[in-house]
ROMIMAR-285345 format. One record per residue (C-alpha): x negated, y negated, z. Coordinates in steps of 0.2 Angstrom, whole numbers, plus 2048, in hexadecimal, padded with zeros to 3 digits. Example, Ala and Ser with C-alpha at 12.3 -4.5 7.8 and 13.67 -1.06 7.14 Angstrom:
// residues 2
7C2816827;7BC805824;
//
This chain:
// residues 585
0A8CED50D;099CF5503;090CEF4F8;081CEF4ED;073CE74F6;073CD44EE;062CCC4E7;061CB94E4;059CB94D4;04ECA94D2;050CA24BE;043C944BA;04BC8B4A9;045C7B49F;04FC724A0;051C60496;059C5149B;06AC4D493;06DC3D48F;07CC3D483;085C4D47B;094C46471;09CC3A46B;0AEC36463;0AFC2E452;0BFC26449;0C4C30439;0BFC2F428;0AFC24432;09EC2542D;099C34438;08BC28440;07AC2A43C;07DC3E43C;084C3F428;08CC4F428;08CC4E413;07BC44414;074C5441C;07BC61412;076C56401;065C58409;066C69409;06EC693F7;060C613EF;050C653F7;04AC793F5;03FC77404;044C78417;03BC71427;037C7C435;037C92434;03EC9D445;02ECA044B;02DCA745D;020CB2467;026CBC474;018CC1480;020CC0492;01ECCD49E;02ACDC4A0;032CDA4B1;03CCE84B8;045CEB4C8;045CFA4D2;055D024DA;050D064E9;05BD154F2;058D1A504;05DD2D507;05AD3B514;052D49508;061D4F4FE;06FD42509;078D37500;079D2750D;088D1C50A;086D0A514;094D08521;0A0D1851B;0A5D1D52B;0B0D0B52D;0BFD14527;0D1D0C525;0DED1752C;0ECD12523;0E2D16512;0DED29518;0EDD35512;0EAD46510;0F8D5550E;0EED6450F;100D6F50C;0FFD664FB;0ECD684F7;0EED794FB;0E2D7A50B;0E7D8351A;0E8D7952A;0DBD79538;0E3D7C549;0E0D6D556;0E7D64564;0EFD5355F;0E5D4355D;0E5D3A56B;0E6D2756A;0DAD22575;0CBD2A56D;0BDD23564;0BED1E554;0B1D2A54F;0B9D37555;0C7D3354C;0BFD3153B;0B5D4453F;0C6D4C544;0CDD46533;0BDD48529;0BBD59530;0C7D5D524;0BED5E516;0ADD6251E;0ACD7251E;0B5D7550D;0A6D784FD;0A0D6F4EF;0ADD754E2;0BDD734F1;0BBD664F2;0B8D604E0;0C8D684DC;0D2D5D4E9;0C8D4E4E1;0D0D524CF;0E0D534D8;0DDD414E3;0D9D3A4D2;0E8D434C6;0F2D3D4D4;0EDD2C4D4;0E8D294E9;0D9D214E4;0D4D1C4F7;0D7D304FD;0CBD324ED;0BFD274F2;0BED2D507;0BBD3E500;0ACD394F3;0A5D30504;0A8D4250F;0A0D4A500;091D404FE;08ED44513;08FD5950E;083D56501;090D5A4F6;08FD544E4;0A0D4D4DD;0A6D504CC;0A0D414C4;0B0D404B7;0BAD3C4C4;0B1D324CB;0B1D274BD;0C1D264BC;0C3D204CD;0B9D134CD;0C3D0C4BE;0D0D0E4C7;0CAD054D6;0C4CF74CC;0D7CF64C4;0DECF54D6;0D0CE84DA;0C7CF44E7;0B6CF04E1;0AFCF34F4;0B3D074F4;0AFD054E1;09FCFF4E4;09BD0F4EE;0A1D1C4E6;096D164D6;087D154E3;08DD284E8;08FD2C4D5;07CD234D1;074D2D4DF;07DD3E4DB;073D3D4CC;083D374C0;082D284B4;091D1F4B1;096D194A1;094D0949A;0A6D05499;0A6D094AD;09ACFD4B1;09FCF14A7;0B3CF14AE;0A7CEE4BE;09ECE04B9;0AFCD94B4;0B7CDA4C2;0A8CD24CC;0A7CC44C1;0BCCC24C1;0B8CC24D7;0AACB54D2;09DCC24DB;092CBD4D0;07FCC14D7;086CD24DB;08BCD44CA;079CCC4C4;073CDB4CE;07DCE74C8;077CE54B5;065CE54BB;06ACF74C3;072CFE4B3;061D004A9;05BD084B9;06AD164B9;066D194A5;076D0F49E;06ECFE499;07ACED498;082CEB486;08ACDC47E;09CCDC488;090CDD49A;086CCE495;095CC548F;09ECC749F;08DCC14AB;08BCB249C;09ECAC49C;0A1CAE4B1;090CA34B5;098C964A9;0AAC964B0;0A0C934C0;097C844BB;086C8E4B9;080C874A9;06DC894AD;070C9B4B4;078C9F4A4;069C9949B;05CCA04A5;065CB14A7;064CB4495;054CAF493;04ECB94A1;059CCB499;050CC748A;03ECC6491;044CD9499;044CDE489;05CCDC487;05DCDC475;061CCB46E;072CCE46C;07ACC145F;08ACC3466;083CBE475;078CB246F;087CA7467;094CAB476;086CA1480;081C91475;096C90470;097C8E485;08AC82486;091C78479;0A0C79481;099C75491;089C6C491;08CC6247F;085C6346E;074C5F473;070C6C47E;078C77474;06AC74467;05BC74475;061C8447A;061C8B466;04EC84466;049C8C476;04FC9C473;045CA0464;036CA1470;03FCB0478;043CB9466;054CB5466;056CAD455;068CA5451;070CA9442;07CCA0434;08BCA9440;085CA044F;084C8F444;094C9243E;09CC94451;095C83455;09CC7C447;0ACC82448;0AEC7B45D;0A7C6A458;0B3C69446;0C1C6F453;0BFC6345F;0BDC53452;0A9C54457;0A1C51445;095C4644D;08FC55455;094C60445;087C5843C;079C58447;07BC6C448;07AC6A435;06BC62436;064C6E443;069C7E436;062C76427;052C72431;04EC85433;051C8B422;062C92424;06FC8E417;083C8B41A;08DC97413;0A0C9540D;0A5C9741F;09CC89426;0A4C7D416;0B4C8241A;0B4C7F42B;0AEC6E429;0B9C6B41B;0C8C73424;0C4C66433;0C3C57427;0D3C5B41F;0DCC5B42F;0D6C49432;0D9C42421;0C7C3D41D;0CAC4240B;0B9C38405;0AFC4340F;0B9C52409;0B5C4F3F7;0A0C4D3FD;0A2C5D405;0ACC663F9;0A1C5E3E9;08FC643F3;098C763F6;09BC773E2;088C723E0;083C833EA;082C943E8;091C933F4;09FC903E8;0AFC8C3ED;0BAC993F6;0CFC9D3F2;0CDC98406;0C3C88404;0D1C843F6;0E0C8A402;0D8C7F410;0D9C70404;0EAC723FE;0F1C7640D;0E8C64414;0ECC58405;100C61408;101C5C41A;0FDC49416;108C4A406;0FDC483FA;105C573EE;0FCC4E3DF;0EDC523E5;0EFC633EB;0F6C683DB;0E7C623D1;0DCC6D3DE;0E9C7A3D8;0E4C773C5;0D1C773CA;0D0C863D3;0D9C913C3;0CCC8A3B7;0BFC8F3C2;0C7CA23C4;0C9CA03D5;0DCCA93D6;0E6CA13E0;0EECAD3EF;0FFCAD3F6;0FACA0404;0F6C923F6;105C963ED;112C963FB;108C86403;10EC7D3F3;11DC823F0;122C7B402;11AC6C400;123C693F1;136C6F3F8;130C61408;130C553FA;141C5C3F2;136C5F3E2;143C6F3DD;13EC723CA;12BC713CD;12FC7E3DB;137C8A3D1;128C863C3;11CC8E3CF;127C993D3;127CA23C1;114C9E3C0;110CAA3D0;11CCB73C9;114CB43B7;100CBA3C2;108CC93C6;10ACC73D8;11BCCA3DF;120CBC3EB;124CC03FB;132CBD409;12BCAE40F;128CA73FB;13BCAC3F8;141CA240A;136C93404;13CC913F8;151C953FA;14EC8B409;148C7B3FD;156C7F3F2;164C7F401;15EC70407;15FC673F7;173C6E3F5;16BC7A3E5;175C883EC;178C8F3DA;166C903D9;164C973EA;170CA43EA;166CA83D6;156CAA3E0;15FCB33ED;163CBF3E0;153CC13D9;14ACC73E9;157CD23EE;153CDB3DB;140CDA3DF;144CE63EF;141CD73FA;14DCD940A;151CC740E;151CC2422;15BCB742E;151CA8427;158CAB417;169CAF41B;168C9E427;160C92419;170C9840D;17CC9541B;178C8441E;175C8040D;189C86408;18FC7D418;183C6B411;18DC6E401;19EC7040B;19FC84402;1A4C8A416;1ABC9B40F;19DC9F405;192C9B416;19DCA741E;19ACB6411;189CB2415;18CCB5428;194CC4425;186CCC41B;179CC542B;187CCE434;185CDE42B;172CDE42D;172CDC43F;16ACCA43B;16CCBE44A;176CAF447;173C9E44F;17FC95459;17CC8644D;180C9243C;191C95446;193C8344B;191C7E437;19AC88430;1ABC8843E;1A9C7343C;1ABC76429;1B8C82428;1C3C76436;1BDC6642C;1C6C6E41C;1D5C76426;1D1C8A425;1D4C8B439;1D8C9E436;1C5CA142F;1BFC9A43A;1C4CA2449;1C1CB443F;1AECA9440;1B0CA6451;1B7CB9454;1A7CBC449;19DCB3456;1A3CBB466;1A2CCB460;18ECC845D;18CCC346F;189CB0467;194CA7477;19BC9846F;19BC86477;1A7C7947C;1A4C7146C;1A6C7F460;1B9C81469;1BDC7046A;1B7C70457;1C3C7D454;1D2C73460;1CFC65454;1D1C70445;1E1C7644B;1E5C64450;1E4C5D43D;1EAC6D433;1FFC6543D;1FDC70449;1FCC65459;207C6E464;1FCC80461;1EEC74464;1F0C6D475;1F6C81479;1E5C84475;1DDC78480;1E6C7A490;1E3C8E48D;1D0C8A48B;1D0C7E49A;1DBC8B4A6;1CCC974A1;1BFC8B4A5;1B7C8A493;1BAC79492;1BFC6949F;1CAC5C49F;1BFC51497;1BFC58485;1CCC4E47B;1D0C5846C;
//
């Protein structure tokens, strides 16, 4: 298998001792001595900030040369002539090339002379013949025929038409033939053709996926060289591969050393690396890292921040959350509304409502006033754990400080308060969203039906029902399947089966259950005939019914005085195998 030639690159990286990264605290505790509220109060009141970015870049330019070994205008390929046989099929009827006379292979000869028997094919045709056959190879998808022919080509001297062979080494990379890709982008390189960045970079990706990391290392120091520099996605792939490795320091030092070669300092980048030593390595080198890489020029930004905040909110880390605080406040940078709703948002999920009302108090002291997200995040929390009295009064605040609420807060209270079977104050809210001028949508409508079907309000449901229908809003299964179980929980069965009809009618798909119901209710109240049109209903939807739903039925049967028709019934459905012996109607 060819290859590019690998160079073991030797990184030298500070790096500091770690002595703790992390460390769990219980909710709504003091965040230890890392306040994340005593911090951002600091920043509130003081006007001045610690430390600047300040970085001097004077390190040396390194650059590495490609070094090609050629015979004047020969192409040489390393190890090309160890051709698989079983890979090498060529029709010359269908490529349209006459057949050169010659006596029949014998088995016993070399394999050199096999491979020149079969090369000779294609030896003596030109430049453009054997182009065209390329196109063809490539149209046709034979990838390796594609390939043995760039090889024969590159032995003529011949220059192949690069498009294609772009295409084939994307192709070759899909298949995971990154051996014969890897020539045919060194044949490419020396022909004089520059493959596209999106070419190397499906083959650093797929050396990274092998875990051929140093050959994809040498790979990105070639592309400058070939005038298609790495971009963002190339350095990504090298960063995020040495870490699924376990090469933390690589990582480091491999950025640091792009950056002294004069890579741009990609932000993207930049943050991809310090959220995987986070991840990885802990809080604290996280933050070493941020320092040292201002001395290479690379300067984090309120995004980068941000990014580390949101992994240590996520995993429950505000110990570490804080210290990241501290470290952005120390630079002069200032959280924005992203960075309070994240750690709001993180709060609110762990019930530390104190801390919430110090964060949410310092936001309002800001230039960063609250956001209609910061309020959805809050009322969505204090919902959760109940606390609709709350919520409500964020509600209030929120309108007297003409922040509009969206349809998120309203439809996040107007759930909360059908959970807590509050039905007028629902239907309150209900006339107040339609009073702002925004139409309610599907899911406001289900909500709130659903609410009212739960609490046997079906008079109310089917009014509401009625309403969006008129506002142009098509109601769903969900609908359909709230007002079903809300007829059957008020024993109205044959209402719920006009419902079924009409989910019938729309092509709605009906639950097994929403059958179940509604045949139980019409056998409870002796309408056997409705409810085996129900169960005809049922069948004819491809909805199999149960054992249960036909003993249901047997036992309708049973009560309506019809006992005889009833054990009928059950020795038919046992002769058919849909129920056994054991059901006792």
């Amino acid at each position: 298998m060819m290859g590019y030639t690998v160079t073991q690159h030797n990184f030298t990286v500070d790096v500091r001792t770690l002595h703790g990264c992390t460390k769990q605290v219980s909710p709504c505790s003091g965040i230890g001595p890392f306040s994340i509220s005593k911090f951002l109060n600091k920043y509130n009141h003081e006007a001045q900030y610690g430390l600047q970015w300040k970085g001097d870049v004077n390190s040396k330019r390194n650059v590495r040369v490609l070094q090609r070994k050629g015979f004047q205008r020969s192409v040489c390929i390393d190890r090309v002539d160890e051709v698989n046989v079983d890979e090498w099929s060529i029709d010359n009827d269908e490529m349209g090339i006459e057949k050169k006379s010659g006596e029949e292979i014998n088995k016993k000869k070399t394999r050199t002379s096999f491979i020149l028997n079969v090369e000779g094919r294609f030896v003596g045709n030109s430049e453009e013949t054997n182009n065209d056959i390329l196109r063809k190879f490539c149209s046709r998808g034979r990838l390796i025929d594609a390939s043995r022919l760039i090889e024969v080509m590159a032995r003529q001297n011949q220059i192949p038409y690069f498009p294609s062979c772009t295409n084939l080494i994307r192709g070759l990379v899909k298949i995971d033939r990154l051996d014969k890709a890897a020539k045919i982008l060194k044949i490419m390189i020396m022909s004089g053709g520059v493959p596209d960045i999106i070419t190397y970079n499906m083959m650093v990706g797929g050396l990274c996926k092998r875990g051929q990391l140093r050959s994809a290392i040498d790979l990105v120091e070639d592309m400058s060289l070939t005038g298609c520099p790495p971009d963002v996605i190339t350095y990504n792939a090298i960063i995020r591969c040495m870490f699924t490795f376990g090469n933390f320091d690589q990582a480091i030092a491999f950025w640091k050393d792009q950056l002294r070669k004069g890579c741009p300092p990609y932000i993207v980048t930049y943050t991809v690396l310090i959220e995987l030593v986070c991840k990885h390595c802990g809080t604290m080198r996280a933050v070493e890292v941020l320092d040292d890489m201002v001395v290479e020029g690379c300067y984090p930004d309120i995004i980068t921040y941000n990014s580390l905040i949101n992994f240590t909110c996520r995993h429950n880390m505000l110990e570490d959350t804080a210290l990241i605080i501290h470290n952005l406040l120390s630079h002069g940078l200032k959280p924005n509304a992203i960075t309070y709703n994240t750690i709001l948002h993180s709060l609110c999920s762990r019930g530390c409502w104190d801390e919430v009302d110090e964060i949410f108090t310092i936001m309002n002291e800001t230039s960063e006033s609250p956001t209609v997200v910061t309020y959805n995040i809050l009322i969505n929390g204090l919902c959760k754990f109940g606390l609709l009295d709350r919520a409500i009064n964020f509600f209030t605040q929120m309108i007297s400080q003409n922040c509009s609420p969206d349809i998120i807060t309203y439809n996040t209270l107007l759930g909360a308060l059908c959970r807590e079977g509050m039905i007028d104050q629902s239907l309150e809210l209900l006339h107040l969203l339609c009073g702002t001028g925004r139409s309610p949508g599907l899911i406001t409508y289900n909500t709130v039906i659903d609410g009212l079907a739960k609490q046997g309000c079906m008079e109310k449901a089917m009014g509401l029902y009625g309403q969006m229908v008129e506002n142009g809003i098509v109601p769903d299964e969900i609908t359909h399947r709230s007002l079903v179980g809300g007829f059957c929980g008020v024993n109205l069965v044959e209402e719920a089966v006009l419902i079924l009809k009409e989910m019938q009618k729309r092509g709605h798909p009906v639950r097994n259950i929403s059958y179940k119901f509604v045949i139980h209710g019409l056998c409870r109240n002796k309408r056997v005939d409705v409810a085996i049109q129900v169960l005809e209903m049922m069948i004819s939807n491809r909805c199999m019914p149960d054992g249960a739903i036909y003993s249901t039925i047997i036992e309708g049967v049973a009560a309506a005085g019809m006992t005889k028709e009833a054990d009928e019934l059950h020795q038919k459905l046992i002769e058919w195998n849909i129920l056994s012996e054991e059901v006792m109607c």
